[in-house]
C-alpha positions in Angstrom: -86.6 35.4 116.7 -86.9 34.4 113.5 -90.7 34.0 113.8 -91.4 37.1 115.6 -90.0 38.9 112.7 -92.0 36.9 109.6 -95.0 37.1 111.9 -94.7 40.9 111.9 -94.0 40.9 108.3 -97.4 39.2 108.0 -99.2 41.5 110.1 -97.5 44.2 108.1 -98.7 43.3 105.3 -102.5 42.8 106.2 -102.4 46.1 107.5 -101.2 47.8 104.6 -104.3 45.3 102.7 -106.7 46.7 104.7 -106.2 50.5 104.4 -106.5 49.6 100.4 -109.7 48.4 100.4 -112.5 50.7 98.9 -115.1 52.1 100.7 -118.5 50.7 99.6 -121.5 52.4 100.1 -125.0 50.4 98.6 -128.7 50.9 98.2 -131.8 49.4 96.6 -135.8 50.5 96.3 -138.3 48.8 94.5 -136.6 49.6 90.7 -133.3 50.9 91.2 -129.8 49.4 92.6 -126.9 51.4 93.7 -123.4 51.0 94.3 -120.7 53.8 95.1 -117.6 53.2 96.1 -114.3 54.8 97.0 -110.2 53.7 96.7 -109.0 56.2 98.9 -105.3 54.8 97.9 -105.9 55.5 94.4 -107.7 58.8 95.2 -110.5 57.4 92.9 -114.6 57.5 93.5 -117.4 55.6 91.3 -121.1 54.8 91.1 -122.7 51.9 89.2 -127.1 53.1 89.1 -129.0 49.8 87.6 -132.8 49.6 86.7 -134.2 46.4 88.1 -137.7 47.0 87.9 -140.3 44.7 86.3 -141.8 47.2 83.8 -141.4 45.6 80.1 -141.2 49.2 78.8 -137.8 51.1 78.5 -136.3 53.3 80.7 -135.6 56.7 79.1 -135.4 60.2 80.2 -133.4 59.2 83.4 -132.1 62.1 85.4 -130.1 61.4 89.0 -128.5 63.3 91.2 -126.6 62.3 94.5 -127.9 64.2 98.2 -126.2 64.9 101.0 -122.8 63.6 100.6 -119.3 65.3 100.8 -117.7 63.0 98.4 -120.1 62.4 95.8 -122.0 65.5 94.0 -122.2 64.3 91.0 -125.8 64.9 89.2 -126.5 63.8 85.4 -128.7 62.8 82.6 -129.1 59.7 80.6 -129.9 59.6 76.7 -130.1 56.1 76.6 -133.3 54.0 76.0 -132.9 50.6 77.6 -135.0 48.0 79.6 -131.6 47.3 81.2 -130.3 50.9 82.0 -127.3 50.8 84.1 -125.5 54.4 84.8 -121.6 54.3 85.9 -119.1 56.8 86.1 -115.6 57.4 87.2 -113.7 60.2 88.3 -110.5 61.5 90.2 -111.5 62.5 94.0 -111.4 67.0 93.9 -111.0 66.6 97.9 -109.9 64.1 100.6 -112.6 61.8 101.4 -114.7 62.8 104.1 -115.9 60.1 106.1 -119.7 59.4 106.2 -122.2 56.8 106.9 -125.4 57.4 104.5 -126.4 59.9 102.0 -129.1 59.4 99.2 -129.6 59.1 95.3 -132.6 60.9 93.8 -133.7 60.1 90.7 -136.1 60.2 87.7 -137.4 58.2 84.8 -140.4 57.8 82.7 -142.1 60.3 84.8 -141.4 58.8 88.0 -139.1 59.4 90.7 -137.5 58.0 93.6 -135.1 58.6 96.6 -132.8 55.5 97.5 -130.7 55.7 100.5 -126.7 54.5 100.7 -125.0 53.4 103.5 -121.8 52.7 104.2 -121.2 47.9 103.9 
């Protein structure tokens, strides 16, 4: 009896692990890597956009903009100059998170632009 009951504790417990895991959603191209994730348990989204192209000049005039997702619409600009640019941000989720499998990140620098599909790890 004794080990029925720890044993369910135990599976308890991994359960309640695995609905806290975030959400991870990932994409590359040629120049760009992207990594969005969500903690559904702490009701909190984020994006991490990092320039890994081989160009020795800086990345400036950067521009981005997330398409076709219900859970992240966020769109922005960066000032920065940098042969290393990375992008994050942080914020509180407005809605419940809507489950989805893909959406896209469009963005601009240095007179180029790309589109970079996500999908869900």
């Amino acid at each position: 009896m004794r080990t029925f009951i720890v044993g369910m504790i135990i599976v308890m417990v991994l359960g309640l692990t695995g609905c806290s895991s975030p959400i991870e959603f990932n994409g590359k191209s040629e120049n760009w890597s992207v990594t969005c994730s969500v903690d559904q348990s702490a009701n909190v989204k984020s994006f991490l956009i990092r320039y890994t192209g081989k160009e020795n000049q800086p990345v400036k005039d950067t521009s981005y903009s997330f398409v076709d997702s219900k859970n992240f619409n966020n769109s922005g600009k960066s000032e920065a100059s940098s042969a290393t640019l990375k992008i994050s941000g942080k914020s509180t989720m407005d809605t419940p998170y809507v489950d989805e499998a893909a959406f896209k990140l469009h963005i601009k620098w240095n007179g180029k632009e790309e589109t970079i599909d996500l999908a869900r790890d």
